[in-house]
TORMARMAR-101222 format. One record per atom (N, C-alpha, C, O): residue number from 1; residue in three letters; x, y, z. Coordinates in steps of 0.05 Angstrom, whole numbers, plus 5000, padded with zeros to 4 digits. Example, Ala and Ser with C-alpha at 12.3 -4.5 7.8 and 13.67 -1.06 7.14 Angstrom:
residues 2
- nr	rest	east	north	up
- 1	Ala	5264	4886	5156 $
- 1	Ala	5246	4910	5156 $
- 1	Ala	5264	4934	5156 $
- 1	Ala	5285	4934	5169 $
- 2	Ser	5257	4955	5142 $
- 2	Ser	5273	4979	5143 $
- 2	Ser	5258	5001	5157 $
- 2	Ser	5268	5023	5161 $
***
This chain:
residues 71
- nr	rest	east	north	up
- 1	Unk	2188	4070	3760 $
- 1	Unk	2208	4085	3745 $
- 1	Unk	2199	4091	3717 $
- 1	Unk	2202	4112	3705 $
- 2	Unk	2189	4072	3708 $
- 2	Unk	2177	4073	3680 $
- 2	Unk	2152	4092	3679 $
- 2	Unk	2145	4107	3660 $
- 3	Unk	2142	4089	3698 $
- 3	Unk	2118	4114	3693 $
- 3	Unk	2123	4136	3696 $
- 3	Unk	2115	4155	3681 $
- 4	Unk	2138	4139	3716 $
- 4	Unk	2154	4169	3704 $
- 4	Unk	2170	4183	3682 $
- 4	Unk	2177	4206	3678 $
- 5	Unk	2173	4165	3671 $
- 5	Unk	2194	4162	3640 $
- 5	Unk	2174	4173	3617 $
- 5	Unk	2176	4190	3599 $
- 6	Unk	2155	4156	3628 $
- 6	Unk	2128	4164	3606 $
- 6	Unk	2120	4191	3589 $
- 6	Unk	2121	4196	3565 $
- 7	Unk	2112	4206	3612 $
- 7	Unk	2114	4237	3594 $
- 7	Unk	2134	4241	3571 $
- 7	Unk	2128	4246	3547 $
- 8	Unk	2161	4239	3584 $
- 8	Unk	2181	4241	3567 $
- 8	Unk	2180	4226	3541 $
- 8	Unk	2180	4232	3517 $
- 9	Unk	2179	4212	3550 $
- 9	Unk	2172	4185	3519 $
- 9	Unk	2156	4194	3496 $
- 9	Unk	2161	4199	3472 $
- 10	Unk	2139	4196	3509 $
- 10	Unk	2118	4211	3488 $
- 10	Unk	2121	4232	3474 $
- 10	Unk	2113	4234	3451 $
- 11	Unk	2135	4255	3489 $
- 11	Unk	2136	4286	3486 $
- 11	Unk	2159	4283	3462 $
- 11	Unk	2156	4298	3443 $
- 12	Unk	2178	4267	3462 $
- 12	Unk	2194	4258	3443 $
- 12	Unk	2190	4256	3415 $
- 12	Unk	2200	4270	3397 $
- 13	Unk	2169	4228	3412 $
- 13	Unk	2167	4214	3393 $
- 13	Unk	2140	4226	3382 $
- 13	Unk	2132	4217	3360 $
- 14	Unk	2124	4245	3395 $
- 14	Unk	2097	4251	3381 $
- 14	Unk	2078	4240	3385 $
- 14	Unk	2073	4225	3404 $
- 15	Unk	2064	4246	3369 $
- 15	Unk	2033	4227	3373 $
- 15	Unk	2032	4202	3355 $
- 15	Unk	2019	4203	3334 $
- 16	Unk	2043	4185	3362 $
- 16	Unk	2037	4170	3337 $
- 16	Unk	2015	4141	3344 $
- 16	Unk	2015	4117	3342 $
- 17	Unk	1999	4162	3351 $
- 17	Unk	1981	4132	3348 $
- 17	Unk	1958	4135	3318 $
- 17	Unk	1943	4118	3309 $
- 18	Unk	1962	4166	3307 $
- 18	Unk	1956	4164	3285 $
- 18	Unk	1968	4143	3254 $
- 18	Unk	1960	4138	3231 $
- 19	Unk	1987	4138	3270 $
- 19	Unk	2000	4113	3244 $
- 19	Unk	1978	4086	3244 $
- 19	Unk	1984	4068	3228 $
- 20	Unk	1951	4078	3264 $
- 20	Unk	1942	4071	3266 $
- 20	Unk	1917	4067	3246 $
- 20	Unk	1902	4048	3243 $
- 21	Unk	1920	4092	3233 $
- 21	Unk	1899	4096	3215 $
- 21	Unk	1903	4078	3193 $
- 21	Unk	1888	4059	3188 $
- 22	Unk	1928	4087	3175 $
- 22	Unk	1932	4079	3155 $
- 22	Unk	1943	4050	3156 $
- 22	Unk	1944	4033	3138 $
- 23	Unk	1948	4050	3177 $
- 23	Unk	1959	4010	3183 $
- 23	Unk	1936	3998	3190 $
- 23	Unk	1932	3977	3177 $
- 24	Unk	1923	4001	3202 $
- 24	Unk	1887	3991	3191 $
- 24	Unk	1882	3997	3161 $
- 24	Unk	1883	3976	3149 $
- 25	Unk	1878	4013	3149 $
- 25	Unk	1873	4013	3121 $
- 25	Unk	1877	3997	3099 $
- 25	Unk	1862	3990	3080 $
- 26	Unk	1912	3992	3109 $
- 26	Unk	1936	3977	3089 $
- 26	Unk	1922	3948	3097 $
- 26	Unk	1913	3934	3078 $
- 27	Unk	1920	3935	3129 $
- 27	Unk	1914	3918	3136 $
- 27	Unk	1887	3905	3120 $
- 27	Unk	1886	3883	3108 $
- 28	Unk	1870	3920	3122 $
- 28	Unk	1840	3910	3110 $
- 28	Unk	1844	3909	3075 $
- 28	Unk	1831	3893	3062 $
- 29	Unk	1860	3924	3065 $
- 29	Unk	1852	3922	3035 $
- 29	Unk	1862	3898	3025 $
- 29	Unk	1851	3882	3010 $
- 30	Unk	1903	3893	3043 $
- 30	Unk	1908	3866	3034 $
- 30	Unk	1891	3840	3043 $
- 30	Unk	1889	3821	3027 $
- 31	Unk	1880	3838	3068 $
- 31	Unk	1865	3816	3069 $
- 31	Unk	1841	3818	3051 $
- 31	Unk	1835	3798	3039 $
- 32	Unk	1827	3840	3047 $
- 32	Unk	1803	3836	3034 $
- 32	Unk	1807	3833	2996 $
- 32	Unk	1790	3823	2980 $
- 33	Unk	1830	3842	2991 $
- 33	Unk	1843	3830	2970 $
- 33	Unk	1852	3809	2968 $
- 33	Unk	1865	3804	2947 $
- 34	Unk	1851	3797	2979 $
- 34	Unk	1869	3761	2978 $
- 34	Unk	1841	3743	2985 $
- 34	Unk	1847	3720	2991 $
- 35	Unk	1814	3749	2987 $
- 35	Unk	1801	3744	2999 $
- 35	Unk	1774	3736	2974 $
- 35	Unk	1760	3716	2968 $
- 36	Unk	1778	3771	2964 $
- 36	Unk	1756	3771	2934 $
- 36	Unk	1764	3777	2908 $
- 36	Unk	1789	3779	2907 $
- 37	Unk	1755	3779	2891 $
- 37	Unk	1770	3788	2862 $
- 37	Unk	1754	3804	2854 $
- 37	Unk	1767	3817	2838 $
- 38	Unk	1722	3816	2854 $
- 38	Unk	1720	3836	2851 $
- 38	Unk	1728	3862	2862 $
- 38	Unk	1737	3865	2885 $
- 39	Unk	1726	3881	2846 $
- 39	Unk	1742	3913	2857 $
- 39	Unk	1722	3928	2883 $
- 39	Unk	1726	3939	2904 $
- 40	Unk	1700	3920	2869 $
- 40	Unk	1677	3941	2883 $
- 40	Unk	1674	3922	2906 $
- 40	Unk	1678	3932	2929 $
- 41	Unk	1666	3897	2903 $
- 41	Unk	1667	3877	2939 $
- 41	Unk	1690	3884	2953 $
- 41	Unk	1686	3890	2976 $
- 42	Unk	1716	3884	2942 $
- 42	Unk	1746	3890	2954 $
- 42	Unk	1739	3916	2972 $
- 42	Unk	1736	3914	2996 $
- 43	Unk	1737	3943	2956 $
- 43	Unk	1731	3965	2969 $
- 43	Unk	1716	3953	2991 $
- 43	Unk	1727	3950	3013 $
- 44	Unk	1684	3944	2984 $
- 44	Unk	1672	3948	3006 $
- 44	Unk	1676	3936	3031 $
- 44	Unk	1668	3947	3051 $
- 45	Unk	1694	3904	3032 $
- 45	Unk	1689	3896	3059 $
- 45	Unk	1706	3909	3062 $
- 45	Unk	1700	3920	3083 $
- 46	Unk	1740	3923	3051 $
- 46	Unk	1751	3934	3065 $
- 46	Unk	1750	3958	3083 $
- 46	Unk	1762	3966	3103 $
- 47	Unk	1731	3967	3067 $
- 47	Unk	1715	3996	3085 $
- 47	Unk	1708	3984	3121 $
- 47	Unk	1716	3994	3142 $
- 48	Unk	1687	3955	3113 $
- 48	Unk	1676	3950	3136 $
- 48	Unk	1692	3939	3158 $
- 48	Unk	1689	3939	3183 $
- 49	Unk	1713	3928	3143 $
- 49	Unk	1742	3909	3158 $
- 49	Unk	1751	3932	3170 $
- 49	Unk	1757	3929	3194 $
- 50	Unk	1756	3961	3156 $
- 50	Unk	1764	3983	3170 $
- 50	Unk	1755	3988	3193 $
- 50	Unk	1768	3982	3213 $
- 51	Unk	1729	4001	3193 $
- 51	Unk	1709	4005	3218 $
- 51	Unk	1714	3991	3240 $
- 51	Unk	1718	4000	3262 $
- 52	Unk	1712	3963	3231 $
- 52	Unk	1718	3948	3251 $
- 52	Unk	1740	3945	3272 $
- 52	Unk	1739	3936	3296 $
- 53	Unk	1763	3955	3257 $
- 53	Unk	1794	3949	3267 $
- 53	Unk	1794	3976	3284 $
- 53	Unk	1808	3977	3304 $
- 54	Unk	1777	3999	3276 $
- 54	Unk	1781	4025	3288 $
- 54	Unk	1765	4020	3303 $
- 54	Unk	1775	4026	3325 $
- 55	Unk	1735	4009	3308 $
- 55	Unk	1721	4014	3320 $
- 55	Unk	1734	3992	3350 $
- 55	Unk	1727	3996	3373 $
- 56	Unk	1751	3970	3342 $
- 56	Unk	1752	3949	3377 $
- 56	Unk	1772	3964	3385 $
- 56	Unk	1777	3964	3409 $
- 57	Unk	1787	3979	3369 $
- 57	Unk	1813	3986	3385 $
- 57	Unk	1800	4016	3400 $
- 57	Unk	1804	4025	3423 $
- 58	Unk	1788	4023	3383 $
- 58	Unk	1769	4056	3400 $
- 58	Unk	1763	4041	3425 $
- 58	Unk	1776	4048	3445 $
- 59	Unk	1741	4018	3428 $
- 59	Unk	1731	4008	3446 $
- 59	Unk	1755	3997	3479 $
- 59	Unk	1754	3999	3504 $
- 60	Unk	1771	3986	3461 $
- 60	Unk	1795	3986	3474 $
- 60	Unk	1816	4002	3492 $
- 60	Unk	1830	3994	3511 $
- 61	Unk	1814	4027	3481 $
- 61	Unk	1819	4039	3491 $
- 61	Unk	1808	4056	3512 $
- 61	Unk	1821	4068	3529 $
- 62	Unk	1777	4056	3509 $
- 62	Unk	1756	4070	3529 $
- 62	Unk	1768	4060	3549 $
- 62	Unk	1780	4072	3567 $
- 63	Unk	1765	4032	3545 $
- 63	Unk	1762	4011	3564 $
- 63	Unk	1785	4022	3579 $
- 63	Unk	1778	4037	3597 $
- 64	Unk	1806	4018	3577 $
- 64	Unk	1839	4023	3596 $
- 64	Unk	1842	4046	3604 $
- 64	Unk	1854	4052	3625 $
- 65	Unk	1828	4067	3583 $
- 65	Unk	1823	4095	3602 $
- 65	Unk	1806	4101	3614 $
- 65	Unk	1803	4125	3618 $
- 66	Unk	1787	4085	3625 $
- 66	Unk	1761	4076	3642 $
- 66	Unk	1785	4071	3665 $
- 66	Unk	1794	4082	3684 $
- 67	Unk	1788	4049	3652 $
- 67	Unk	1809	4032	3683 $
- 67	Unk	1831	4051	3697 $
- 67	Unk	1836	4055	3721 $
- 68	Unk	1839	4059	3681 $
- 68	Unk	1872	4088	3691 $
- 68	Unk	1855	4107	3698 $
- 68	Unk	1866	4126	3710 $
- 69	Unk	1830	4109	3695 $
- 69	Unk	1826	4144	3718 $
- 69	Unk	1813	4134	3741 $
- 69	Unk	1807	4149	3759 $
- 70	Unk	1807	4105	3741 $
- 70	Unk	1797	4097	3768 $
- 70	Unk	1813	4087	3791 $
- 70	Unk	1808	4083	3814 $
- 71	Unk	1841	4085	3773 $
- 71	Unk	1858	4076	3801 $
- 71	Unk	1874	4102	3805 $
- 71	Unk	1889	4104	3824 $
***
């Protein structure tokens, strides 16, 4: 029943898996701020902390849309 609901769900509320972006962003600067006290190290691991958070969940997601077109 729920998978049929689905379309609808979505078609509703939009796309929001772009709020993903910036909640990775927010996420990496406060840890990488609580972490260093220079400005320019802060930036940078947060850049890399970024990548990272985008890059397992990208990966993550292959993965499940690998799995959903095979069944």
């Amino acid at each position: 029943m729920f998978a049929a609901m689905l379309p609808l769900l979505l078609a509703q509320h939009g796309n929001t898996i772009w709020y993903v972006l910036p909640l990775a962003a927010a996420i990496s600067l406060v840890y990488s701020a609580s972490r260093y006290e220079l400005t320019e190290r802060i930036v940078r691991r947060a850049s890399r902390l970024f990548c990272m958070i985008v890059g397992f969940m990208g990966a993550v997601l292959i993965v499940l849309w690998g799995l959903s077109a095979t069944i």
